[in-house]
C-alpha positions as CSV (number, residue, x, y, z in Angstrom):
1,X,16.9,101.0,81.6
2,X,19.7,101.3,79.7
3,X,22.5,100.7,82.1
4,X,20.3,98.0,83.6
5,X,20.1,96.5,79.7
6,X,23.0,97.4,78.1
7,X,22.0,94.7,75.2
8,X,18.9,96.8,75.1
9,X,17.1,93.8,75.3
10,X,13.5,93.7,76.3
11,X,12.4,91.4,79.8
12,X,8.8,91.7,81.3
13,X,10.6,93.1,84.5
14,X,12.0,96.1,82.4
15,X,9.1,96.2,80.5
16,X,7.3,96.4,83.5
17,X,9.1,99.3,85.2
18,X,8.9,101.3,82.1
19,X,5.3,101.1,82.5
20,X,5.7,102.0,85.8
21,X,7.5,105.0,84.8
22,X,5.0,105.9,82.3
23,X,2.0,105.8,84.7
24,X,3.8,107.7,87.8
25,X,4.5,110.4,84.8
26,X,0.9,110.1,83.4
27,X,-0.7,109.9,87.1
28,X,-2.6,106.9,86.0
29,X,-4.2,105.7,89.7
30,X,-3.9,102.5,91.4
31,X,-7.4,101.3,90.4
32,X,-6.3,101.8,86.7
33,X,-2.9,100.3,87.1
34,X,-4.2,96.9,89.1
35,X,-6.9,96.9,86.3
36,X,-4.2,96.8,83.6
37,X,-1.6,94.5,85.1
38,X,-4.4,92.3,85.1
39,X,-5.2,92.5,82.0
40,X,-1.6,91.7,81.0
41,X,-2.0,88.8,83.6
42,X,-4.6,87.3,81.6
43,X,-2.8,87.8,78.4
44,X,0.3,85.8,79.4
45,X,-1.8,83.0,80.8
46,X,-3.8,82.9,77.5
47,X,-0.2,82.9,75.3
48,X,1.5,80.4,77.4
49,X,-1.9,78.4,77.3
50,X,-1.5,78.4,73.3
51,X,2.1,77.3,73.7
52,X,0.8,74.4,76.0
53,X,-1.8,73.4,73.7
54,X,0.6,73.6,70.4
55,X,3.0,71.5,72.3
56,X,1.1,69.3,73.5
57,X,-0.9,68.9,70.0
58,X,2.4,68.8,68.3
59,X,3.1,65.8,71.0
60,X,-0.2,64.2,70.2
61,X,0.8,64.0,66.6
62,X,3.8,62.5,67.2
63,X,2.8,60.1,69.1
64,X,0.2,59.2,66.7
65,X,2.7,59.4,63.7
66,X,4.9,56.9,66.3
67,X,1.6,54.7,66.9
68,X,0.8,54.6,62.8
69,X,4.7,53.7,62.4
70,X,4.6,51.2,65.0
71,X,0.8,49.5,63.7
72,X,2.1,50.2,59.7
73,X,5.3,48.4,60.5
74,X,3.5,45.5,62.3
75,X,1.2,45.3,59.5
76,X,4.2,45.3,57.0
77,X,5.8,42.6,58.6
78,X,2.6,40.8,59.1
79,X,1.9,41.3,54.9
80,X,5.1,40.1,54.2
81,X,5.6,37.0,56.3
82,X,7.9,38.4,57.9
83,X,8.0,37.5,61.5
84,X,11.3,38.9,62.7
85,X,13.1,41.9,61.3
86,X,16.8,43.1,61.9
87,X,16.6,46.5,63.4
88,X,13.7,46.8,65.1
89,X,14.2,48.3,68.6
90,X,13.2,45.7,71.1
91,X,12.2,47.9,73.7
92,X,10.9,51.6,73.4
93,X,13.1,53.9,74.9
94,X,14.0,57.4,74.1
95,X,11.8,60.6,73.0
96,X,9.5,60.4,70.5
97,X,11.3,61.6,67.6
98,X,14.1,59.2,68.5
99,X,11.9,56.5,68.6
100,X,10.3,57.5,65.0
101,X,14.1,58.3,64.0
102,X,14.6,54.9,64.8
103,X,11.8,53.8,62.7
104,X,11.9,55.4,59.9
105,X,15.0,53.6,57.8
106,X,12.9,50.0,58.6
107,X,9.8,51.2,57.2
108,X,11.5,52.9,54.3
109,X,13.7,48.9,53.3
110,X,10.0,47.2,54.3
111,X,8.4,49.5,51.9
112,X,10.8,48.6,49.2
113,X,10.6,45.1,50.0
114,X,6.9,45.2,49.5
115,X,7.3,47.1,46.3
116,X,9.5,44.2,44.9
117,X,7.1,41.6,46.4
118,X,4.0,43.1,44.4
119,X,6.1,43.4,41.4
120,X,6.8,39.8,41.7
121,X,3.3,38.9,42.4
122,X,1.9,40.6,39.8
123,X,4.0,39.3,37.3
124,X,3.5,35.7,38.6
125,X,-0.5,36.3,38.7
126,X,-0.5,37.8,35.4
127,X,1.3,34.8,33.5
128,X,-1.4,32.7,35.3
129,X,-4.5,35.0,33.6
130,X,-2.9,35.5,31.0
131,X,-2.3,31.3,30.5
132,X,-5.7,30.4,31.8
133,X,-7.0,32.9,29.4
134,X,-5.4,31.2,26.6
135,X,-6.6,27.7,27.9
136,X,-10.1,29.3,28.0
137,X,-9.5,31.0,24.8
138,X,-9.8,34.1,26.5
139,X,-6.7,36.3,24.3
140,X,-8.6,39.6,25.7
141,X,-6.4,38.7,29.1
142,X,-3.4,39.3,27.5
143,X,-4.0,42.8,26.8
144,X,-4.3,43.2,30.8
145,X,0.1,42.3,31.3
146,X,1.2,44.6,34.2
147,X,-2.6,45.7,35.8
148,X,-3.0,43.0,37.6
149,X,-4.5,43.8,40.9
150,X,-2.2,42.4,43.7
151,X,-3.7,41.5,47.1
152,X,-1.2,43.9,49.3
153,X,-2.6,42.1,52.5
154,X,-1.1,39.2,51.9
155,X,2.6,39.2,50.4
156,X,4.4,36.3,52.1
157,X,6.5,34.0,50.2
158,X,4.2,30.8,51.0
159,X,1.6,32.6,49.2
160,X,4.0,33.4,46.5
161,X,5.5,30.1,46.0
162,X,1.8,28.4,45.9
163,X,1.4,31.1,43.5
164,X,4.5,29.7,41.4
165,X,3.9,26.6,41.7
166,X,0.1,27.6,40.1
167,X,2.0,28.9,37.2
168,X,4.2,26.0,36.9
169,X,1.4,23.5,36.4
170,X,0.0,25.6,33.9
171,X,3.3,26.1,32.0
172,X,3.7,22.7,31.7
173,X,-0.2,22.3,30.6
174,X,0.7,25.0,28.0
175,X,3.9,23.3,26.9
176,X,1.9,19.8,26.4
177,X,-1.3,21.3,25.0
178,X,1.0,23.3,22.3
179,X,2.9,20.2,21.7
180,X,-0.4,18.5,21.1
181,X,-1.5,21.4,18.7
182,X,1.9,21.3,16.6
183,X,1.4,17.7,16.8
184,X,-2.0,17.9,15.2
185,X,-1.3,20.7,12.7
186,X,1.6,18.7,11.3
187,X,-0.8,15.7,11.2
188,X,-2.9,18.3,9.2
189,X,-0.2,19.4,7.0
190,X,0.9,15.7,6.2
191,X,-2.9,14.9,5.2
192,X,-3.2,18.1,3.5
193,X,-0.6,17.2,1.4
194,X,-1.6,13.2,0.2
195,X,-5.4,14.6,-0.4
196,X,-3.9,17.8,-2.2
197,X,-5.4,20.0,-0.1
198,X,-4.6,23.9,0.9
199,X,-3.1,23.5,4.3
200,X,-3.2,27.4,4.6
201,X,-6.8,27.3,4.4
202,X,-7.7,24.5,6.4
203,X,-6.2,25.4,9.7
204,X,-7.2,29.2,8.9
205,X,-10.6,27.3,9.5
206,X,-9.8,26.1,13.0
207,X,-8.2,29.2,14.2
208,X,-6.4,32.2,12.7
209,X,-3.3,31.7,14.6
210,X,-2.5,28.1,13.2
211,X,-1.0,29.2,10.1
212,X,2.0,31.5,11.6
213,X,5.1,28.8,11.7
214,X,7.1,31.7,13.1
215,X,5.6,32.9,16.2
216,X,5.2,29.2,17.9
217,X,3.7,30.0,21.1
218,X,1.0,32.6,19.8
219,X,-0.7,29.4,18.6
220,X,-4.1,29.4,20.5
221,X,-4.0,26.3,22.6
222,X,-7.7,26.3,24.1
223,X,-9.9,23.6,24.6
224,X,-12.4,24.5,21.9
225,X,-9.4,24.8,19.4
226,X,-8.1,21.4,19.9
227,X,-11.2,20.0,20.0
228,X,-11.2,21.3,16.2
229,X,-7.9,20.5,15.1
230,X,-8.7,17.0,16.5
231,X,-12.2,16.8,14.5
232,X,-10.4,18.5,11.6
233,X,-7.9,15.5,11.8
234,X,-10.2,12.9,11.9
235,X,-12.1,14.4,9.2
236,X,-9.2,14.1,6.6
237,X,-8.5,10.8,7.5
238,X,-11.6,9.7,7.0
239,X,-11.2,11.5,3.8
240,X,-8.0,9.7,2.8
241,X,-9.6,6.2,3.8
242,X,-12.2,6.7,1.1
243,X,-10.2,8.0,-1.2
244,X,-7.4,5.1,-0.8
245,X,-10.7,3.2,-1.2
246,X,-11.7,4.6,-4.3
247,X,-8.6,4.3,-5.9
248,X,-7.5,0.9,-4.9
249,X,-11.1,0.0,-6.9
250,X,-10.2,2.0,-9.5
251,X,-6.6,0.8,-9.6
252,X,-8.2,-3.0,-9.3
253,X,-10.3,-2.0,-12.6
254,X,-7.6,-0.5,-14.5
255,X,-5.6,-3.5,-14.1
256,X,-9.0,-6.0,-14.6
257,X,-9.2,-3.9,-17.9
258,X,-5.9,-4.2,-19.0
259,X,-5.4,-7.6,-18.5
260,X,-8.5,-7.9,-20.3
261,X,-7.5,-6.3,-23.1
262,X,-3.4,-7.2,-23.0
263,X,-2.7,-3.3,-22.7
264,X,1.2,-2.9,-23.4
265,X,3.2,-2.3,-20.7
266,X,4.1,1.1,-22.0
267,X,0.4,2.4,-21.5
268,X,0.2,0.7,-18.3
269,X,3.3,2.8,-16.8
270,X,1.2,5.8,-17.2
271,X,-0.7,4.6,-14.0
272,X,2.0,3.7,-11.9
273,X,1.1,6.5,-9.4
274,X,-2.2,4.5,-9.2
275,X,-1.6,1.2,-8.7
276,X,1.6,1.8,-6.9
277,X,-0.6,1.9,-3.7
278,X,-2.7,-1.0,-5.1
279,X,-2.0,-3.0,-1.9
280,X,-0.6,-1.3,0.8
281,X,-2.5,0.5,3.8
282,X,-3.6,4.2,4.9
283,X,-1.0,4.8,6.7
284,X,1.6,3.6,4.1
285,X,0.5,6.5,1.5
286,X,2.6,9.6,2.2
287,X,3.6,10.2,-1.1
288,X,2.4,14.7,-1.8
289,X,-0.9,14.5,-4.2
290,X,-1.0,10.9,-3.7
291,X,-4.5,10.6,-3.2
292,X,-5.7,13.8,-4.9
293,X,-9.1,14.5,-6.5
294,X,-7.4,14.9,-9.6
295,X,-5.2,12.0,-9.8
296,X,-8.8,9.9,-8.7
297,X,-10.6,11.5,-11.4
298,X,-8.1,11.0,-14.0
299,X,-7.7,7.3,-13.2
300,X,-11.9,7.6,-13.6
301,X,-11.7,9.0,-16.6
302,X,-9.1,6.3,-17.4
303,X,-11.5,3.3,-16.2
304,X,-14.4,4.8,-18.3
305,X,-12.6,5.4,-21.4
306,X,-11.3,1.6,-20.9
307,X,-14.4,1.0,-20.5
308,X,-16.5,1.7,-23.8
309,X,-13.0,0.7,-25.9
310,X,-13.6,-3.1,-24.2
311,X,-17.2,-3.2,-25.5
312,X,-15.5,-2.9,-29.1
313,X,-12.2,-5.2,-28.2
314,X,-14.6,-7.9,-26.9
315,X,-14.9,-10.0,-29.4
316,X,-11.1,-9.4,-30.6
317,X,-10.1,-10.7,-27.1
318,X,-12.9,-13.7,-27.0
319,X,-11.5,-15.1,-30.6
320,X,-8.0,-14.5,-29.8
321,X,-8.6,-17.1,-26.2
322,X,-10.6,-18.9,-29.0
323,X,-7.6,-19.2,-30.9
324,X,-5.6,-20.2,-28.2
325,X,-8.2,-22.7,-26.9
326,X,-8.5,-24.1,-30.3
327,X,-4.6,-24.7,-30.5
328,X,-4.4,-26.3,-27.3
329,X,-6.9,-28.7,-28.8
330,X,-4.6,-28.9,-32.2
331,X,-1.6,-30.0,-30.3
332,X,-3.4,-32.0,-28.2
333,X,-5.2,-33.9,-30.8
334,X,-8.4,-33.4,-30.0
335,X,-11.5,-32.4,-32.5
336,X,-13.2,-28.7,-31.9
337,X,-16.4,-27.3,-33.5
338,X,-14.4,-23.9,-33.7
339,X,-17.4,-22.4,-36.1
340,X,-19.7,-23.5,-33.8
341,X,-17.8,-21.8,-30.9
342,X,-17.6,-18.9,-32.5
343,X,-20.6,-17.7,-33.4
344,X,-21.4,-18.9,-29.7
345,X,-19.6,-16.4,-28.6
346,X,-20.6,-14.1,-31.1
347,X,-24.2,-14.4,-30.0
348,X,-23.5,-13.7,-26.6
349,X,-21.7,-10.5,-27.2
350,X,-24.4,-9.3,-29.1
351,X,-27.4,-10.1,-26.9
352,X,-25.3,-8.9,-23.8
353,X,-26.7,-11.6,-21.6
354,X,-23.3,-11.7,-20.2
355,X,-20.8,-10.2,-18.9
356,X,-17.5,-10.1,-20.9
357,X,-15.5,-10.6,-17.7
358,X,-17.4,-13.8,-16.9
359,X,-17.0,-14.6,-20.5
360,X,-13.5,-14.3,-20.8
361,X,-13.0,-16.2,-16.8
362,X,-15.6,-18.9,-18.6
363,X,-13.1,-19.3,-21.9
364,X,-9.6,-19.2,-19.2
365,X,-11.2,-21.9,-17.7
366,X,-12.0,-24.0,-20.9
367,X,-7.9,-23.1,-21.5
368,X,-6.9,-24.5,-18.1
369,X,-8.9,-27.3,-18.7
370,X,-7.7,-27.9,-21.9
371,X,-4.3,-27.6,-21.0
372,X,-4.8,-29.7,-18.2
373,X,-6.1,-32.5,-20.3
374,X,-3.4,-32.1,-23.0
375,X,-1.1,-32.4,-20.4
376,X,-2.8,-36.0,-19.3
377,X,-2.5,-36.9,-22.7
378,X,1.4,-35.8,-23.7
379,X,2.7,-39.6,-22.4
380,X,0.7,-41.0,-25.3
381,X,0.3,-38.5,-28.0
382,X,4.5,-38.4,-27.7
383,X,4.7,-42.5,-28.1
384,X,2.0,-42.1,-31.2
385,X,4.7,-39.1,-32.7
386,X,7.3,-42.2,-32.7
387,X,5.1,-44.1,-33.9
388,X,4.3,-42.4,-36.4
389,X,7.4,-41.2,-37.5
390,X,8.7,-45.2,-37.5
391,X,6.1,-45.3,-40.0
392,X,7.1,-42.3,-42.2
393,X,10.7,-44.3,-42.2
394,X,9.2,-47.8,-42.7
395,X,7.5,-46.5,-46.0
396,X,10.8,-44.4,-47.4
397,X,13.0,-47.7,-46.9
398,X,10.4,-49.8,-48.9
399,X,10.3,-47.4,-51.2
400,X,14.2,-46.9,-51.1
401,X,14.2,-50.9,-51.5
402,X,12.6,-51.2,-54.6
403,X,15.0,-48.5,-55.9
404,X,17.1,-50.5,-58.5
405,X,19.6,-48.0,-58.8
406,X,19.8,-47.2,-54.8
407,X,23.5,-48.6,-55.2
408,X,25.1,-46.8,-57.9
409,X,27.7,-44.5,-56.8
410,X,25.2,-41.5,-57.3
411,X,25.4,-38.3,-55.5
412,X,24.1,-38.6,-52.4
413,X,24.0,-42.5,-52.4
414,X,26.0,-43.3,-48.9
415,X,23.7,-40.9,-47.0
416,X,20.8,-42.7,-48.5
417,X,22.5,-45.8,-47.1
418,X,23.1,-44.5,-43.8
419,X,19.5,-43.8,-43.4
420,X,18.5,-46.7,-44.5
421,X,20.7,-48.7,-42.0
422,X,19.2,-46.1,-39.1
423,X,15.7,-46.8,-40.6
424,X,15.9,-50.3,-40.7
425,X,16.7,-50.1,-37.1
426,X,13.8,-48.1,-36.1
427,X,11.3,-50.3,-38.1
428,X,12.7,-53.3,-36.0
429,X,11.2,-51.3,-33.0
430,X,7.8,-50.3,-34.1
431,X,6.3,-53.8,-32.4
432,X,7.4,-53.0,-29.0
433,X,6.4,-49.1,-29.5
434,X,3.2,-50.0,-30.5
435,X,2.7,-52.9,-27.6
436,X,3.2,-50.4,-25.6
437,X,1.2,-47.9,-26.9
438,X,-1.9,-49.8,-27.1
439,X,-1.0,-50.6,-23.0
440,X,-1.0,-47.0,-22.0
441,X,-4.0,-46.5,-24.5
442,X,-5.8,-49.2,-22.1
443,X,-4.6,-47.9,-19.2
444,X,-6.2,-44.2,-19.9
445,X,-9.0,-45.2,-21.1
446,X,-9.9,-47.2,-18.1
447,X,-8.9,-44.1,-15.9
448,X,-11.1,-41.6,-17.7
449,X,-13.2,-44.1,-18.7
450,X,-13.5,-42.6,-22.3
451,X,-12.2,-43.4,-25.6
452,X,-8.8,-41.5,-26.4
453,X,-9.3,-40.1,-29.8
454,X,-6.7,-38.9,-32.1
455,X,-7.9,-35.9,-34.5
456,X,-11.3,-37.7,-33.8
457,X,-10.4,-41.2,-34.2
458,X,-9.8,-43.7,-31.6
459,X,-6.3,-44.7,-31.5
460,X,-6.8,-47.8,-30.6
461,X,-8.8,-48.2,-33.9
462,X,-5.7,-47.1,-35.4
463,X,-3.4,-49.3,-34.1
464,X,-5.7,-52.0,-34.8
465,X,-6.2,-50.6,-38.3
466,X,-2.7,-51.2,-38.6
467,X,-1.8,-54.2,-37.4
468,X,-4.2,-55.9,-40.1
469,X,-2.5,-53.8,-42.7
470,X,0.9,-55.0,-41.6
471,X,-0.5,-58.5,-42.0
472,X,-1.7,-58.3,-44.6
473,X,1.9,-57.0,-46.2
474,X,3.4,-60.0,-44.2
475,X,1.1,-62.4,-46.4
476,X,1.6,-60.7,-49.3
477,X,5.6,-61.0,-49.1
478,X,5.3,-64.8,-48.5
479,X,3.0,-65.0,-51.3
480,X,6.0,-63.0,-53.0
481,X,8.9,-65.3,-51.8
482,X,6.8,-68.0,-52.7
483,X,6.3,-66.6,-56.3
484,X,10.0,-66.4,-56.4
485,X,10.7,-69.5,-55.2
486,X,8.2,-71.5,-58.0
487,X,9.9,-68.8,-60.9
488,X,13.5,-70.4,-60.2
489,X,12.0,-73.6,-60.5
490,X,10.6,-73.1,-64.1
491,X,13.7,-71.9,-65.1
492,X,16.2,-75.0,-64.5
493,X,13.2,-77.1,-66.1
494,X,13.6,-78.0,-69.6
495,X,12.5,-75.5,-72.5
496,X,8.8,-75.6,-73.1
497,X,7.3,-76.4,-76.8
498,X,7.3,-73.6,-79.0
499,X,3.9,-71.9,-78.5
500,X,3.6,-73.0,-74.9
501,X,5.3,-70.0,-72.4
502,X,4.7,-69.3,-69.0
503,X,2.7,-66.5,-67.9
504,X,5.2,-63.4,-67.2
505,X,5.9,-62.8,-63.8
506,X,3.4,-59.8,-62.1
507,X,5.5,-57.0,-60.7
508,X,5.3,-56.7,-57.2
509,X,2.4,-54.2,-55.6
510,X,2.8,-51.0,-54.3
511,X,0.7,-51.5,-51.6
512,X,2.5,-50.3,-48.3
513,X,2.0,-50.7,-44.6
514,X,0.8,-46.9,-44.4
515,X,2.0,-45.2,-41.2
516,X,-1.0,-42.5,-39.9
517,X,0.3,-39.9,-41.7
518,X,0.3,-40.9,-45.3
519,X,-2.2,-39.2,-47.9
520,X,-1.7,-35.6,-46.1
521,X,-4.7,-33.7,-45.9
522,X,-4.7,-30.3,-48.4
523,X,-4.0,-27.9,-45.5
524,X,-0.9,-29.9,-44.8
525,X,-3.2,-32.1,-41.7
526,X,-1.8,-35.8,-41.7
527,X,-5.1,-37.9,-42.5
528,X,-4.5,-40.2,-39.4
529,X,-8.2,-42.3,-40.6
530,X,-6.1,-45.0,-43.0
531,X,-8.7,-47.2,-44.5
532,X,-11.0,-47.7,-41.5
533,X,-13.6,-49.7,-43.9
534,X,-11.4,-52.3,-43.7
535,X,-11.3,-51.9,-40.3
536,X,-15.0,-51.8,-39.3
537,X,-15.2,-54.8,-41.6
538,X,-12.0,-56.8,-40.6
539,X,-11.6,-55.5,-37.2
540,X,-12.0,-58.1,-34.1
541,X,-12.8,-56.0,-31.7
542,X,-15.3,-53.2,-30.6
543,X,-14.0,-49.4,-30.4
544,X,-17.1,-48.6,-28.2
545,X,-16.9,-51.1,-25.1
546,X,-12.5,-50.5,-25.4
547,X,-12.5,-54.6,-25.3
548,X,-10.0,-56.5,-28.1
549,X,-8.3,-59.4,-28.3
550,X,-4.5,-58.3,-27.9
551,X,-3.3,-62.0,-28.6
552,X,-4.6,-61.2,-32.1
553,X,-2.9,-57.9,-32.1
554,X,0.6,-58.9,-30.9
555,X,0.7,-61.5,-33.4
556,X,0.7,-59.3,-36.3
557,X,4.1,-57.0,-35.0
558,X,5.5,-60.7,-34.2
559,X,5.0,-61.6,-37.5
560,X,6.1,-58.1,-38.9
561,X,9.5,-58.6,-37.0
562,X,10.4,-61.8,-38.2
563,X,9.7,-60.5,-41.7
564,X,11.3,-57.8,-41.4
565,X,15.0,-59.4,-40.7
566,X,14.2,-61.6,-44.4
567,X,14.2,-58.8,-45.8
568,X,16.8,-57.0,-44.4
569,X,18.7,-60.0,-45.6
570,X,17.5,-60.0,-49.4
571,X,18.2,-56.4,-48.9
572,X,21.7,-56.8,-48.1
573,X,22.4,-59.1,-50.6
574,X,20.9,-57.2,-53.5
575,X,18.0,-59.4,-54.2
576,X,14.2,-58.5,-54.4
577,X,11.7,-60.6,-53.4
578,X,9.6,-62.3,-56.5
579,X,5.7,-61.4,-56.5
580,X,3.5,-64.9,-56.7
581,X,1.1,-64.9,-59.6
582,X,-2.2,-64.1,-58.7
C-alpha cells in the first residue's frame, strides 16, 4: 500500500483492499464480507445524501437571502420614491453569491439614504408637533424632540416636501401669532404704565411665560393665551377711559373751584399733571403714572378740600363781584341799593337754597349786563364829563373876575391869565355841548324807552335845571349893567341938597350858574341835584313822559352866549359890571 501511496494518503480503493487483506488473513467468509460492504454501501449513500441536503439547504438560503435582497431592495426603492437606481443589475445573471455580491453595496447606500430620510422626517414632523402643540397650548410636545415616530413605508420626497411645506405654514402662523403676542404685551406694558400698574404681575396673570423679554420665542402663543392678552388689553383700556374720565371731571372741578375762588397761579401749577390732559383724548395720554390711582385720588382729595374751603370763601367772593358790580354802576352813573344787595346775598348763603356756582354765574351776569349797559351809556356820560367840567371852569373865571387884584403882578398871575383866556374859551362852548347833549339824551331815551338817570337824576332835568339857572344869571347881569348904567347917570347930575343922598349902590350877588358838581357831597360824591325845587316849580316840561319844549331851552344858551362876549369885553377892559338896586 505503500508503494501504491507513497503520500500515504488514504482512497476508498486502498482502503478497500486493506480490508480485503484483513479478511483473507482473518478468514472472514463471503456472506460476511458482502454483508459488510454493504453496510459501507449504505453509509456512503447516507453521507453523500447529508452533503446533498446541506448543499442544497445552503442553496435554498441563498436563494432566499437573494429573494429578501431582491423584495427589500424593491421595497426600499419603493419607500423612498425612488423609481430608478444606478447600479442595479438589469438582468440576473451569474451564481447566486455573485448576484447577492452584486447587491449588497446598493442596499448598504439605500439603507443609508433611508436613515438620512427618517432623520429628516423626523425632524420636520417634530417641529410640526412641537408648533401645533404650542398653537394648542400643548408645551408637553416639546418634551417629545427626536421620538417622533416616522412612517418608514413611506419616505419619498413628495411626502417630505408636503411635509415642509406643513411646517412652513405653521412657521409663519407662529411668526404672526408671536408678533401679535409682543404686539399685545407691549400694548400691555404701555397701559401698565399710564394706569400705574405692575406690568410683571399682570401678564404673569395671562401666562407665565409673558414676562421673560429674553427668551422671545418661548412666549406661549396659543389660542387661549391670546384670547387673554386680548381681553386683558381691552380690560385696561377700558380702565384708562374711566379713569381719563374721572379725571378730566375732576380736572374740570379743580379749575371750576379755582376760578371760583381766584386761586393764584402758583397753587394752580401744582395740578398741572391734572389738567394737562384736560382736553385731549385716550389715546393722546402716554405720559408713565399719568392716569394713576394716586394721582386721581390726590386731585379728589384736592376737589374735596376745595370744596369745604368754598363754603367759607362764599360770601368773600359774592361781595367782592358785589364790589365790582357796584363800581360798574359808580362809573356808569347809575343808583344801586348795595345794602339791600347784600344782605340778599347774604340770605341766600345762609339758607343754602342755592347753589354758590349759580350764584356767582347769576352775579357775572348782572356784571355783563352792567357793563354792557355802561358801555351804551359812555357816548353821553363822556359829553356830561365836559359838561361838567365847562362848568367847574365857568364858575372859577367868575370867580377869578370879580378878583380885584387878579392883575397885579403877583406870583402866579399870568398862569391865572392863561387859564382864564383857555376858560373863557370853553364857556363860549358849553351852548353847543349842551344842545347836543340834550339830543343824544332824546335820542337814548327813545331807544330804551327809559329815562337816563345820572346818580339817580334825570339828566335831562339837569340840563333843564340849568338852563333856567343860566337865565336867570343872564337877567340878573342886565339888571346889573342897567344898575350901572343909571349910577353914571347920577353922578354927572348936579350935587344933591345936603341931607338928600342916593341910596349906596348893592354889591353885586354871588349867585353863580352852578355847574353839576358844585356843593360836593362829604364823601367827596359831586351833588349833581342843583336846586331841583326850582326846577319842579319853574320847569316847562315833564321828566316822566321825556316831552319839553327845546325852543325854550336853546334860548337860554343863546342868550348865555351873547352875554358871555359883554363880559369878556368889560373883562378885558378892566371894568365890572354895576349891580341895579333892588
Amino acid at each position: 500500500m505503500d508503494a501504491q501511496n507513497p503520500l500515504g494518503e488514504n482512497t476508498c480503493g486502498s482502503l478497500l483492499n486493506k480490508l480485503q487483506e484483513i479478511w483473507d488473513e482473518v478468514g472472514e467468509s463471503d456472506e460476511e464480507r458482502d454483508k459488510m460492504l454493504l453496510q459501507i454501501d449504505q453509509e456512503c449513500l447516507d453521507v453523500y445524501k447529508r452533503k446533498v441536503e446541506q448543499a442544497a439547504n445552503s442553496r435554498a438560503q441563498l436563494r432566499q437571502s437573494l429573494s429578501d435582497a431582491k423584495l427589500e431592495l424593491f421595497s426600499l426603492l419603493s419607500a423612498l420614491g425612488e423609481k430608478s437606481f444606478a447600479g442595479i443589475p438589469e438582468k440576473t445573471s451569474g451564481t447566486i453569491k455573485e448576484q447577492l455580491a452584486a447587491i449588497a453595496p446598493i442596499l448598504e447606500q439605500l439603507w443609508k439614504q433611508k436613515e438620512e430620510r427618517i432623520k429628516v422626517f423626523s425632524d420636520v414632523q417634530s417641529q410640526i408637533q412641537n408648533i401645533c402643540g404650542e398653537i394648542a397650548g400643548d408645551f408637553s410636545s416639546n418634551d417629545q424632540t427626536g421620538t417622533y415616530a416616522v412612517d418608514e413605508s413611506d419616505l419619498t420626497l413628495e411626502k417630505l416636501d408636503k411635509y415642509q411645506s406643513q411646517l412652513q405654514d405653521l412657521q409663519k402662523e407662529k411668526s404672526e401669532r408671536l408678533h401679535k403676542v409682543l404686539k399685545l404685551v407691549s400694548t400691555v406694558h404701555d397701559l401698565c404704565a399710564v394706569l400705574g400698574m405692575d406690568f410683571f404681575s399682570t401678564v404673569t396673570e395671562v401666562h407665565p411665560s409673558l414676562n421673560d423679554f429674553k427668551d422671545v420665542h418661548s412666549k406661549s402663543i396659543s389660542n387661549g393665551t391670546l384670547a387673554r392678552l386680548a381681553t386683558s388689553v381691552l380690560t385696561l383700556k377700558e380702565d384708562k377711559q374711566q379713569r381719563l374720565l374721572k379725571l378730566q371731571e375732576l380736572a374740570s372741578q379743580l379749575i371750576d373751584l379755582w376760578n371760583l375762588m381766584d386761586t393764584p397761579l402758583v397753587e394752580r401749577r401744582l395740578f398741572d399733571h391734572v389738567t394737562c390732559n384736560m382736553s385731549t383724548s385716550v389715546d393722546e395720554v402716554t405720559a408713565p403714572g399719568a392716569l394713576a390711582l394716586d394721582l386721581i385720588e390726590q386731585a379728589e382729595v384736592e376737589v374735596e378740600r376745595l370744596d369745604n374751603l368754598k363754603a367759607s370763601r362764599m360770601k368773600e367772593i359774592a361781595f367782592k363781584k358785589q364790589a365790582e358790580l357796584e363800581e360798574i354802576f359808580a362809573h356808569a352813573h347809575l343808583e344801586i341799593d348795595s345794602e339791600a344787595a347784600r344782605e340778599k346775598i347774604m340770605s341766600m348763603i345762609d339758607s343754602g337754597n342755592i347753589e354758590p356756582t349759580e350764584l356767582l354765574a347769576d352775579m357775572d351776569n348782572q356784571i355783563a349786563k352792567a357793563k354792557e349797559e355802561a358801555l351804551g351809556r359812555k357816548d353821553i356820560l363822556d359829553k356830561v364829563e365836559k359838561w361838567m367840567s365847562a362848568c367847574e371852569e365857568e364858575s372859577w373865571l367868575e370867580d377869578y373876575n370879580r378878583d380885584e387884584n387878579r392883575y397885579n403882578a403877583s406870583r402866579g398871575a399870568h398862569l391865572n391869565l392863561k387859564r382864564a383866556e383857555k376858560a373863557r374859551i370853553l364857556v363860549n362852548k358849553i351852548p353847543a355841548l349842551v344842545d347836543t347833549l340834550v339830543a343824544k339824551t332824546h335820542a337814548w331815551e327813545e331807544a330804551h324807552d327809559i329815562s337816563f338817570t345820572y346818580d339817580a337824576v334825570p339828566l335831562l332835568a339837569m340840563l333843564d335845571e340849568y338852563a333856567v339857572l343860566r337865565h336867570e344869571r343872564e337877567e340878573e347881569k342886565r339888571r346889573m349893567r342897567e344898575h350901572k348904567k343909571y349910577q353914571e347917570q347920577q353922578n354927572t347930575e348936579p350935587e344933591p341938597v345936603f341931607g338928600s343922598r342916593s341910596s349906596p349902590a348893592r354889591p353885586i350877588g354871588n349867585k353863580k350858574v352852578a355847574g353839576p358838581r358844585a356843593n360836593g357831597g362829604a364823601n367827596g360824591t359831586p351833588n349833581r341835584r342843583l336846586s331841583l325845587n326850582a326846577h319842579q316849580n319853574g320847569s316847562r316840561s315833564s321828566v316822566k313822559d321825556g316831552k319839553r319844549d327845546n325852543n325854550t331851552r336853546q334860548s337860554a344858551p343863546l342868550n348865555y352866549a351873547s352875554s358871555s362876549k359883554e363880559d369878556a369885553a368889560s373883562h378885558v377892559s378892566g371894568t365890572e359890571p354895576v349891580p341895579t338896586s333892588p
